[in-house]
N, C-alpha and C positions, 0 to 999 in steps of 0.2 A: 605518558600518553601513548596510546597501541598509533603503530606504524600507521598510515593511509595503504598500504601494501598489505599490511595484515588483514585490514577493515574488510576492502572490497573484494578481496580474492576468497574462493568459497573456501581454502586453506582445508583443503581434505586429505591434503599431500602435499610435503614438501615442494613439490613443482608442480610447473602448470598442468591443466589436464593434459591428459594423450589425446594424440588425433584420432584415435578410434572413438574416444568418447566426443567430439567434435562432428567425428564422421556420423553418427548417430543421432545427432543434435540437428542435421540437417537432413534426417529422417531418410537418410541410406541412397537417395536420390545421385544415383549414378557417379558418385563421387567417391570411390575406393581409397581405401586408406592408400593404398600404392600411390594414388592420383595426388591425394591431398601431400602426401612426402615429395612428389617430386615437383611438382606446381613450383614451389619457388625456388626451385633451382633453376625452371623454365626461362630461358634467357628470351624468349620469343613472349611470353606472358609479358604484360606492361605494368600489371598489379600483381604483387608480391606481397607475401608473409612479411619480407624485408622492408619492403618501401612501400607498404602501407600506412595508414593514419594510425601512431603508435598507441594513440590515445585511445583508441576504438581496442586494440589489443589488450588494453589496462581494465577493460571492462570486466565486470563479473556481475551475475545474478541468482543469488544461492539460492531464491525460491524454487528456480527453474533448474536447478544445478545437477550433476550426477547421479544424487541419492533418486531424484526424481525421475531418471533418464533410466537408472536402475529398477525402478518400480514397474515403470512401462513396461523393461524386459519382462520381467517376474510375471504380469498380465498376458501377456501373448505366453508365455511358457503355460500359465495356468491351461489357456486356451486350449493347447497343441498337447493338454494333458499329462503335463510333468509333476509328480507329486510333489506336494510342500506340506507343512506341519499346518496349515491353513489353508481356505477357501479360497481366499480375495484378499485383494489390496487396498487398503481405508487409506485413502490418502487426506493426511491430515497436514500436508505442506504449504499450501496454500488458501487464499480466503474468495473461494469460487464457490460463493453459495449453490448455487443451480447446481454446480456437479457434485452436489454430495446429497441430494435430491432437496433441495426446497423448492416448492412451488411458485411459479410466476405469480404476481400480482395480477387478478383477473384484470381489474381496471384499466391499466398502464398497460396491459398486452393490449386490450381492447379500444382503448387509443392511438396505439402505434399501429394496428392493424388498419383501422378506418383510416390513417395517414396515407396507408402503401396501398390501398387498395378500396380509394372512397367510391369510387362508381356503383360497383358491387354491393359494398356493405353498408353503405349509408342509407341504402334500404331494407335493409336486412330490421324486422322486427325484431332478433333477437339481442340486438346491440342499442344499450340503454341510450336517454337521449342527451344525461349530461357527458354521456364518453363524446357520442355524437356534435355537441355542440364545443368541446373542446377540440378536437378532430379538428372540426372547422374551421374554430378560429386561428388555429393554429396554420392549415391552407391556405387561406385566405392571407397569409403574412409572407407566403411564397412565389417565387416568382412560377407564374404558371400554374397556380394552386395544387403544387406537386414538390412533394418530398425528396422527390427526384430533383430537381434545381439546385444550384450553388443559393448558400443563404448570403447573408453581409457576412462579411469575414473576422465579427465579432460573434455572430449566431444572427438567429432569427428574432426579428425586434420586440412583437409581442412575448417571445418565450424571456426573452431578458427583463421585460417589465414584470413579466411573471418572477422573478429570479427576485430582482429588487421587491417584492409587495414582502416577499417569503423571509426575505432578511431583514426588512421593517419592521414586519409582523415576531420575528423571536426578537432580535433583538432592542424595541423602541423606540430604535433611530432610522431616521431618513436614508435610505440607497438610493442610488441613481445606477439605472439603466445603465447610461456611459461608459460607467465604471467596472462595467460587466462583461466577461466573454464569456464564451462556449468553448470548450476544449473538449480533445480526444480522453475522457476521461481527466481525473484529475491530477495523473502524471505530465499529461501533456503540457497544463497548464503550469506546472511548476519548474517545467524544464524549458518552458517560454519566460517566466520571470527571472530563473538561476541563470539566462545565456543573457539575461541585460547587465548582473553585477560582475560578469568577467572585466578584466582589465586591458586583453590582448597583451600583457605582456606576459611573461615566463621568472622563474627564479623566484626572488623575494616580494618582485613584484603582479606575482599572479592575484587573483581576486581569494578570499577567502569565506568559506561557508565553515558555518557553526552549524553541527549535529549531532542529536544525540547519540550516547550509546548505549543498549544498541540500539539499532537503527534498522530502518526500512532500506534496502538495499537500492531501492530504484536513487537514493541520494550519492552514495558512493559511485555509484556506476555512469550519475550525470554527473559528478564532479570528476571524476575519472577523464570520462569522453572531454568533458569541456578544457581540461588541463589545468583544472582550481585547485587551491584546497581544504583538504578537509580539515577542520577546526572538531578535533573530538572531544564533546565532555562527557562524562561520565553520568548517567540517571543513576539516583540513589536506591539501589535494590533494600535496601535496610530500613528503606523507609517510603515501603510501598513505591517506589520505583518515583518517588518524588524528583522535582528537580530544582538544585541550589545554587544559591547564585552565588556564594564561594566558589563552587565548582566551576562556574561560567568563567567567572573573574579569573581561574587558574586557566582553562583553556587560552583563554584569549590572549593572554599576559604570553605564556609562551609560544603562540602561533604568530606574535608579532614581526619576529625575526625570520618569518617564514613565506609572508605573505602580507596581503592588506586585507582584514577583515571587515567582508562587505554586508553577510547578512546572517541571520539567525532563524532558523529554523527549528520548529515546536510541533510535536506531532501529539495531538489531544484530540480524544483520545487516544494512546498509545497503541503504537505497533515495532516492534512482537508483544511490547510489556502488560498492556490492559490498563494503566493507570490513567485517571482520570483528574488533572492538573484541578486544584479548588481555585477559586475566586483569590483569594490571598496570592498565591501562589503567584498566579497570572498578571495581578500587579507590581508583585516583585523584578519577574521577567521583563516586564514592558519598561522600566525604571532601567536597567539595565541596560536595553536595548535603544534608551533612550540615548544615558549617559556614555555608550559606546559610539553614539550613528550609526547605531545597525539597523538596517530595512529589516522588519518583521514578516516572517513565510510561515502564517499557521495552516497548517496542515489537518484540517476538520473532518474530514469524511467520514469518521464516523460518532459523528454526532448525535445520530438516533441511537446509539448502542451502550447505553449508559444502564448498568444493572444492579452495583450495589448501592445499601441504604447509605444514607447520606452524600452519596456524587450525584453530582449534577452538569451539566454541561453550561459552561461559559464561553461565549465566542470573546476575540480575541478582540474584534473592531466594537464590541457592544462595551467591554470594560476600557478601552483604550477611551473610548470615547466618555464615558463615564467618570474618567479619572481629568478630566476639565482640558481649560484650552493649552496648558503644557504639554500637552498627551496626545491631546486629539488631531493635531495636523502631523502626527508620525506616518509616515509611508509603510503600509501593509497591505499584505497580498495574502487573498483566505482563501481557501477551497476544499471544492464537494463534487461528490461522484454520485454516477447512481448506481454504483457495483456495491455496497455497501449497505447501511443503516439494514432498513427491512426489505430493500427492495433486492438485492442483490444483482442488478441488471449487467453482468461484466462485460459481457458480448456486445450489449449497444455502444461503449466506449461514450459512456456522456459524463459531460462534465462541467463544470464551469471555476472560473475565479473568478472574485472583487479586488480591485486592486485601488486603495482609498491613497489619496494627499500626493500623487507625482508631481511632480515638476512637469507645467504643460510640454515643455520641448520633447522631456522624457518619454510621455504617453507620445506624442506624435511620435517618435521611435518606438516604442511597442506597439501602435495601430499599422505601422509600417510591418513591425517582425510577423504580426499571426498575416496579415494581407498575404505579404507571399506565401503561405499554406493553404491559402482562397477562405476554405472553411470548417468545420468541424463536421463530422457524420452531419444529418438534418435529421439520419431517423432516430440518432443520440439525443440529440436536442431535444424530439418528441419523448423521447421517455423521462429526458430530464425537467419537462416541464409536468410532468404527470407529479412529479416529486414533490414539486415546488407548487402545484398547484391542484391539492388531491379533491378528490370527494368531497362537499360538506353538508355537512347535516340539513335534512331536508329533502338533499337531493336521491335520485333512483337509488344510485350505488355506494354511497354512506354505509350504510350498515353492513354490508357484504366486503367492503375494504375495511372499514376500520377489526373487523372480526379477524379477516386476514392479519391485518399489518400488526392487532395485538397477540396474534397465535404465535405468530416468527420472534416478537419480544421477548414474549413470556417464555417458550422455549429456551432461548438462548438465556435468557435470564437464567432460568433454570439446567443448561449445560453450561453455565460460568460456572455456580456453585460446584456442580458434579466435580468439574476436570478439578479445581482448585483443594478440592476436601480429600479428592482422591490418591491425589499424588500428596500432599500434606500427609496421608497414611502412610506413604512405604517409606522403606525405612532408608537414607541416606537422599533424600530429594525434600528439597523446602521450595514452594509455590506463592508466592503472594498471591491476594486475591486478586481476581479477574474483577477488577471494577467497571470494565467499557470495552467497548472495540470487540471481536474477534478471535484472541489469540491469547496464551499462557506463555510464560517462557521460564518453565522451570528450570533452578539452581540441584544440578546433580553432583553430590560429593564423590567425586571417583577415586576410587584408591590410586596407592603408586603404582601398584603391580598394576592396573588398566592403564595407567599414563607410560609406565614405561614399555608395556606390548603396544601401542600406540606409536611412541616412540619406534621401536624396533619395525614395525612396518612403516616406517617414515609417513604414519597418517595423525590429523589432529587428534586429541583422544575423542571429542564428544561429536568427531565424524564417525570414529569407531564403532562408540556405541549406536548412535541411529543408522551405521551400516547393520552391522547384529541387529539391531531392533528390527528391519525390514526384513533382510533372511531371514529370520527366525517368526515372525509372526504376520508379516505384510503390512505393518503398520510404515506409513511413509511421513517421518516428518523430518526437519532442517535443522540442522546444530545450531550451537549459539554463536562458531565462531564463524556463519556466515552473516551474524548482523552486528558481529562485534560483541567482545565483552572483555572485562574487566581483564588482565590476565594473572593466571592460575585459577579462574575460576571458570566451568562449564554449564554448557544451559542446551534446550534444544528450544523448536519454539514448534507450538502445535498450535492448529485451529478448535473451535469448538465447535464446527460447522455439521460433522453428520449427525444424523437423527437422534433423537433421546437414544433409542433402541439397539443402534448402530454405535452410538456415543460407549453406552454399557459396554458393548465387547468389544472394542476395542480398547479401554482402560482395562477389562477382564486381559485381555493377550498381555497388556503392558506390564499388568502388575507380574503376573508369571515370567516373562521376560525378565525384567528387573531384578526378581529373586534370583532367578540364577545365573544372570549377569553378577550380580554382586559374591554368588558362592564363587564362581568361575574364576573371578581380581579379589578375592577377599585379603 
């Protein structure tokens, strides 16, 4: 099993980063390296490097990490006119649609617009009248008919009834409202469920999370902060980055002596992987999770991102519940964002979870945890109910949304294939396909001679190469060993997010890049 210190740490360097990269991470803001060194020597300082919350220190987030702090530099250097062997920086690190140019959804702007500013534009002819009457009803559920107001501190009550019709409607079964919050995105929501399965104790008897590898880091870094731990099993890259319940059965077995394992966590569609969990599959898991007494945390958000033939998406509560009454009173917690699918909304931070079959005492302590946070965005909520409750046929703007929302599909459909074919061509990198989600995580065969210069600059090797990658062509993406992987084996993980056009050249830099990375460690 790789370390939980391996996992979470962006592992670009034998040690932690430097405080210069630190110092730039909080965007130079009068805080000098000289400051930040002597600060916790400062006997007059009451917080300290030293007597800080050690667990907050343990944090790490590779998306956000060096290589990307580095790319920034390279941007303001382009600026100020410093030659590079390229133009610009494609950053392919992270899955910020909007910044790699996709267009807002007319609709869902024009909804949240009438929200913040109904005086104005609710007479505005040029704003259709079912944005208008969504608008509305959405005000009308505020206090003060203002987006501006605190909602319930579950969200806004019509937007959760909207939530539940949405999850009725895919999956066949009844949701209830209740059961539903509003979260700051759907990180928030899941580090609102992962802080109820702590234990409060420490040592063997900390709380234990199950996740995969690799992983989305925002898991490592909440299990980190929380003082849990990580339960790592292994996704099967060999077979389409499947995931086995062997392999569960092996995690678990030896994280016993470690911990109490509290829950299981399922990220479908995958991230970094792109693999898209079948029906079968999702049964196996749920049996498993049964016969353990593990709470189930599927992690859905991208659910509309489903591109090769034959996957399809299956929610977690739509089979659990399908698979009869043995099943169906299991405790699950599912969630969805609107940074994601087609809409890509990351800046509104909207979110929500379902959280199905608590122990009522239980929910009256999770209605108690989000209360103290009061509430989520409201102008979050509003976008997030544009998701869950879009255009339908008939209506103004039907046709001009659904053109949108199939243009950004078929797109991306269409740069799944591209990245996956591409790199599948060069020669010492194998790609499984891009079935869903956002992201590739290609397997790079790096020679020794690249692992032992690696070595000798006490750096990971497959930081190495996405440092070279960036130098040498400004392409910005994230090793494999900041989401975890197998060891001896290397990966990086890129989005498929710039434009077809933009997509081309930058897999153009990479391929060239690659060749002669590979002549260079041959």
């Amino acid at each position: 099993m790789v370390g939980s210190k391996a996992i979470y740490r962006l592992n670009t360097t034998c040690q932690r980063l430097p405080v210069a990269v630190w110092a730039r991470v909080l965007g130079g803001r009068a805080i000098g390296i000289k400051t930040l060194h002597t600060s916790a020597n400062n006997k007059q300082k009451v917080l300290t490097v030293e007597n800080m919350n050690p667990h907050v220190k343990n944090m790490e987030y590779a998306v956000r990490g060096p290589i990307v702090i580095r790319a920034g530099e390279i941007e303001q250097e382009l600026k100020s006119g410093v030659q590079k062997p390229f133009r610009d920086v494609i950053r392919a690190n992270i899955g910020d649609c909007h910044a790699t140019g996709q267009k807002p959804l007319t609709f869902l702007r024009q909804v949240v617009a009438l929200c913040t500013d109904p005086v104005r534009l609710m007479k505005d002819p040029n704003y259709p009248s079912d944005a208008k009457d969504r608008a509305q009803r959405i005000l009308d559920s505020c206090g003060g008919h203002s987006i501006g107001a605190y909602s319930d501190s579950a969200g806004v009550r019509v937007i959760r009834e909207d939530i539940s019709q949405y999850i009725s409607d895919r999956d066949g079964q009844p949701a209830d409202p209740d059961d539903i919050f509003l979260c700051t995105g759907a990180s928030d929501g899941i580090k609102t469920i992962m802080k109820l399965m702590m234990t409060g104790e420490s040592g063997n008897k900390r709380g234990g999370v199950m996740i995969p590898i690799p992983q989305y880091p925002l898991y490592t870094a909440t299990i980190a902060e929380y003082n849990a731990y990580p339960i790592n099993y292994y996704l099967n890259e060999d077979n389409k980055w499947s995931l086995d319940i062997p392999e569960l059965q092996r995690a678990i077995d030896e994280a016993r002596a470690h911990c109490i394992p509290r829950a299981l966590v399922v990220i479908n569609p995958g991230n970094p992987t792109g693999q898209v969990l079948s029906r079968e599959n999702i049964v196996d898991i749920i049996k498993f999770a049964k016969k353990e007494k593990l709470f189930l945390m599927a992690d859905e958000v991208y659910q509309h991102n489903i591109y090769a033939k034959g996957s399809s998406f299956h929610s977690f509560k739509k089979v659990l519940t399908e698979m009869g009454p043995e099943y169906s009173d299991m405790e699950l917690a599912s969630f969805m964002s609107t940074s994601k699918g087609y809409m890509g909304e990351c800046g509104f931070r909207g979110g929500y979870c379902e959280v199905i079959n608590l122990d009522p005492d239980v929910k009256a302590m999770q209605i108690k945890s989000i209360s103290a946070k009061l509430c989520s965005s409201v102008a979050g909520q509003a976008a997030m109910d544009v998701v869950v409750n879009p255009p339908k046929a008939g209506e103004p703007s039907y046709q001009l949304f659904k053109q949108e929302k199939d243009t950004v599909l078929g797109q991306l459909k269409e740069k799944a294939g591209m990245v996956s074919s591409t790199f599948n061509s060069m020669d010492r990198i194998t790609c499984n396909e891009v079935q869903g989600a956002m992201y590739a995580f290609p397997f790079i065969h790096l020679t020794d001679s690249a692992v032992a210069e690696a070595k000798r600059r006490g750096m990971a090797v497959d930081a190495m190469y996405c440092y070279e990658l960036l130098e040498n062509t400004g392409i910005c993406v994230v090793p494999g060993s900041g989401f975890g992987q197998k060891p001896g084996t290397y990966h990086f993980r890129t989005t498929i997010l710039p434009s077809v056009e933009k997509l081309k050249e930058m897999l153009d830099r990479f391929q060239g890049f690659h060749k002669s990375f590979m002549q260079k460690y041959k």
